[in-house]
N, C-alpha and C positions, 0 to 999 in steps of 0.2 A: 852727688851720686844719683844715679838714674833707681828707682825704686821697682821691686822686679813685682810688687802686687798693690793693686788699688783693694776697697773694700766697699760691697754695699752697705750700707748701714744706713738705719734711719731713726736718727736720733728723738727728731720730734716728736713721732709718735708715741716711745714711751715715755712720754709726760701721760697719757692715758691710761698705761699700764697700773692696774692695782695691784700687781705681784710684784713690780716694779719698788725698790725703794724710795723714799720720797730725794732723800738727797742724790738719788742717782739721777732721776727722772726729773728731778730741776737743775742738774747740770748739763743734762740731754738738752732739754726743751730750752734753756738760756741761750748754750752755748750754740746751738741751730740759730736761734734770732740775731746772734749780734753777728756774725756769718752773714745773716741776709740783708740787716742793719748797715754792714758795711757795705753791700755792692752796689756799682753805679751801674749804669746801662755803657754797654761798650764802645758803643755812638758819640756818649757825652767822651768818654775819656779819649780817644782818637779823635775828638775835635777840639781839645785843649791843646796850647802852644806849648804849654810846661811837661806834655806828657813823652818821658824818656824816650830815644827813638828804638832802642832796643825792644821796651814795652811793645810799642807802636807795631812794630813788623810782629812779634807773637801774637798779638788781638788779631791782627788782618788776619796771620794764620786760621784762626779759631774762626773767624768770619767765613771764609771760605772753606773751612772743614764741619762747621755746622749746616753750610748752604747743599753741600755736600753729602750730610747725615741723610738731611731730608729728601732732597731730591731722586739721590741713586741708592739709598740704603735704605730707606721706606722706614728710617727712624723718627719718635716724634717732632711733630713742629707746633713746637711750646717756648716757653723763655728760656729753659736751663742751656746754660751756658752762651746768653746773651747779656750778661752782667759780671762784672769783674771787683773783687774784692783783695784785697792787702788784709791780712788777718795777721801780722806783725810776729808771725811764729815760721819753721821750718816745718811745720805739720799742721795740718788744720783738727785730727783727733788721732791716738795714741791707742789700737787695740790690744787688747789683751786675751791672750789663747793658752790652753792648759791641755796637758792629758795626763794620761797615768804614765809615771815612768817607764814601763815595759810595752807600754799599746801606746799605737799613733791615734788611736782614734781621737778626736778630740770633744774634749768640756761642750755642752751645751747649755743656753739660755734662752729661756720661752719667755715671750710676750707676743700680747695682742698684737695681731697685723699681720705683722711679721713673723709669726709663729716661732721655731725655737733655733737658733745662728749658733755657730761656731764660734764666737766672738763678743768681745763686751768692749764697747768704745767711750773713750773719757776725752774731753778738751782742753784737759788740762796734762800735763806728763807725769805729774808727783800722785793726782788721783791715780793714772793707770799706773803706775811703779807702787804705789800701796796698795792697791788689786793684787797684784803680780805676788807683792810679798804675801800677802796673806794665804794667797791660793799655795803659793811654794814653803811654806811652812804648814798648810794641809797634807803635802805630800807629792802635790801635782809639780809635771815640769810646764816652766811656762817661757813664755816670750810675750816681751810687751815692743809692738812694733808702732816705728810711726809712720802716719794716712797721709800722704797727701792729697787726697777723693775721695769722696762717698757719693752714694745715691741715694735720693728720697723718693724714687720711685717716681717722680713725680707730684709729688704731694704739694712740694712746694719748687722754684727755681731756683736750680742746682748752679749757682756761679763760678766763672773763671773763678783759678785761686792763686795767689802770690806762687801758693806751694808745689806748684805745677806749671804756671803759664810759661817758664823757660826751658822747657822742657825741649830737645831737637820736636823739629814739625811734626816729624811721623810718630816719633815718644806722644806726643801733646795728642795727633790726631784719633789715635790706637788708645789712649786713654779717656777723651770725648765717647767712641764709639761704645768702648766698654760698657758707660755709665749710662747709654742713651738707651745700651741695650736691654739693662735691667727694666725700663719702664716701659717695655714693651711684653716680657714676660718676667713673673718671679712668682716661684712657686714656696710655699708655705715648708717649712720645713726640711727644706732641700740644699743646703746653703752648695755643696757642692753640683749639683742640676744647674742651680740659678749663673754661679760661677763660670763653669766649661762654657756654659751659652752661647755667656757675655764675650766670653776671649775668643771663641771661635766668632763671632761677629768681629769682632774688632781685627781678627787676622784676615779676613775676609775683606775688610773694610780698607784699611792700611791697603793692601796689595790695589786694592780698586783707585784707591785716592792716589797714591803714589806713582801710578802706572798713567797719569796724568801729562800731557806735553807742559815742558816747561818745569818738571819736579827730578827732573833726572838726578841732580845736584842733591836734594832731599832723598831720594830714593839710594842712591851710593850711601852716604850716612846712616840712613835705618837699618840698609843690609848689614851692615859692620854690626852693628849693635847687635841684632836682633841674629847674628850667627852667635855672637859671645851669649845672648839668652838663650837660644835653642840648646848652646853646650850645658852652659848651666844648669836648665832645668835638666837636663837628662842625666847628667850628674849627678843630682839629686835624686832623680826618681830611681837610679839604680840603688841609691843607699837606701831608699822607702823601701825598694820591693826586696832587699836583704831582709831589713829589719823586720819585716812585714812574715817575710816565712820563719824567720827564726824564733820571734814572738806563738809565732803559729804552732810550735812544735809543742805535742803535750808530752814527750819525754823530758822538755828543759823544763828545771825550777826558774822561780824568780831572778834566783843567784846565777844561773847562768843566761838568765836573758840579758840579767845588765852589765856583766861580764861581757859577751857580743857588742850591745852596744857602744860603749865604750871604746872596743875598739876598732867597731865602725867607724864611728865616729872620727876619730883617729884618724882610721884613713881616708875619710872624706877630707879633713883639713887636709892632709898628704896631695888628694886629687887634685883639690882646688890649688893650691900652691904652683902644682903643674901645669894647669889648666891658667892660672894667671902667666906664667912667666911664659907659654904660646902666644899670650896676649902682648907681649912685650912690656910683662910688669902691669898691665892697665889692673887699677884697683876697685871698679866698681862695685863689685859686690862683698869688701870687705867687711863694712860696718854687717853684712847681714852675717857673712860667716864666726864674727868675731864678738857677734852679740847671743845670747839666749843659744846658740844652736843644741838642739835637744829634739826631743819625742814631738812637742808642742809646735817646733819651728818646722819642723818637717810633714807634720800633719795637716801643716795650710799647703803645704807644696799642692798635694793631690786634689784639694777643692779646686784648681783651677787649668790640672793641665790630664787627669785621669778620662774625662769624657768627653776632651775636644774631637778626637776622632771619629768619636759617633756624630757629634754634632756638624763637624766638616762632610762627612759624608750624605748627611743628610741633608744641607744645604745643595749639596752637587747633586744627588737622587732630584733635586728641584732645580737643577738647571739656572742657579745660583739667583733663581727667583727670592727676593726677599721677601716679600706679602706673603707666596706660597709656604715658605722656609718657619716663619713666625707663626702660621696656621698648624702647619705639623708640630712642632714645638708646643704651642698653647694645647692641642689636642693631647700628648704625649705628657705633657703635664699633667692632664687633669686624671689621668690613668693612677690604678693606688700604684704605689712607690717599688715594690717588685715588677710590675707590668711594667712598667715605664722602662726599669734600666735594663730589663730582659728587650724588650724594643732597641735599646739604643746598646745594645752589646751585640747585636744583630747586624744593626746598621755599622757598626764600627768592623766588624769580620765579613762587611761586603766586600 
């Protein structure tokens, strides 16, 4: 199953966190090293005779979707994702996301660097499912989803990963771009700013890469996909922005907000149901509707698809300049956090 959200996270760093717990902060900083422990250079493995030919053609992919990044995306040109690693799992880390039963908003967590995310990531899956429990016998609802990618920002080199490299080209290239984009901007505190950014580069990017002579074949494939995500996500966000007004009413009590939900929710299974068998039965995004769906699963939805609009338009205001596009962006960052989205809800009702 193609995975409808990557995560920035960056593990390493909070081994420096002192608000951080210590067993948390040495399963962070561990499980980053043996990650980086494991990757070879992608050179060496595409010049091994043992190396599967399946492998072989997804590395080229990433070869030339990295040559790519940097060339016509004006993303960095660093080592990440110039090394490929087997991490012997179907997730390389496992987050975990909470809110309150009646409000989407979601749990936050501060640490240095990084300031405070909407998410706490583990590398192992029994640590994130024992998060999860403990948080949901606090009272919160949660979801413990698994990562197939993170980003460090660039801190360290972010490598190809088992849990990703089969991914179709354009799945694979659209996720490259995401993560390239974080280390060009990431704003402190912003986990949904930092988010929309990335996705709006990466859509931006995909259409650019793919619109390539000779990717036609790859370009047919991605569209298929990426209409079944567009429905998806919008599916979703109709159910956000129900639950969102309903939540918002100061005549409902508690008792009737989770009354609604409930049978939102309901019929969101009901949509999806429909919305699969237009698909002729395809089941990709089962595990996600059939896992955790609640307050918490739905509260990631909007960190990644509420401000791409502003951020699209705002790349096109720049005449799909990308030097210029990252300028305005890192400027608009650095604005306090009301300016900024009052900016980009400007730009999104151009």
């Amino acid at each position: 199953m193609l995975k409808v959200f990557r995560w920035t996270w960056v593990p390493v760093l909070f081994w420096l966190s002192g608000c951080a717990s210590t067993q948390y902060a040495w399963q962070a900083a561990t499980g980053h090293l043996k990650v980086l422990v494991a990757s070879q250079n992608i050179d060496e493995v595409l010049g091994r005779d043992s190396t599967p030919a399946r492998l072989r053609t997804q590395l080229e992919h990433v070869k030339n979707i990295r040559k790519f990044s940097v060339e016509e995306l004006k993303l960095p040109d660093n080592r990440s994702y110039t090394r490929y690693a087997d991490v012997g799992r179907p997730f390389v880390v496992w987050n975990v996301v909470a809110s309150e039963p009646d409000q989407l908003a979601l749990k936050r967590w501060c640490f240095p660097i990084t300031g405070c995310i909407s998410y706490k990531g583990y590398y192992s899956e029994a640590d994130a499912v024992a998060e999860g429990q403990g948080l949901r016998e606090a009272g919160y609802d949660v979801a413990v989803m698994g990562v197939p990618a993170y980003s460090t920002l660039g801190f360290t080199p972010d490598p190809v990963l088992n849990t990703f490299v089969y991914y179709p080209a354009g799945e694979l290239a659209r996720l490259i771009f995401h993560e390239l984009a974080h280390q060009v901007v990431y704003i402190e505190d912003d986990t949904q700013f930092n988010e929309s950014f990335a996705t709006a580069v990466e859509i931006a990017g995909v259409e650019a890469w793919l619109s390539q002579p000779g990717h036609e074949d790859m370009a047919q494939q991605y569209r298929v996909f990426d209409e079944r995500r567009v429905a998806f996500r919008t599916m979703l966000a109709r159910a956000r922005a129900d639950l969102i007004a309903q939540f918002s009413r100061s005549e409902l009590d508690r008792v009737g907000r989770m009354q609604f939900k409930e049978m939102r929710l309901a019929s969101l299974m009901a949509e999806y149901e429909q919305l699969k068998a237009s698909w002729g039965g395809w089941s990709g995004y089962d595990r996600f509707m059939n896992e955790d769906l609640n307050n918490a699963k739905l509260g990631v939805v909007g960190l990644y698809d509420e401000l791409v609009p502003a951020f699209t338009a705002l790349l096109k205001h720049h005449h799909g300049d990308f030097e210029a596009f990252y300028a305005a962006v890192k400027a608009l960052g650095a604005l306090p956090r009301e300016q900024r989205e009052k900016a980009l809800r400007e730009y999104a009702n151009r």
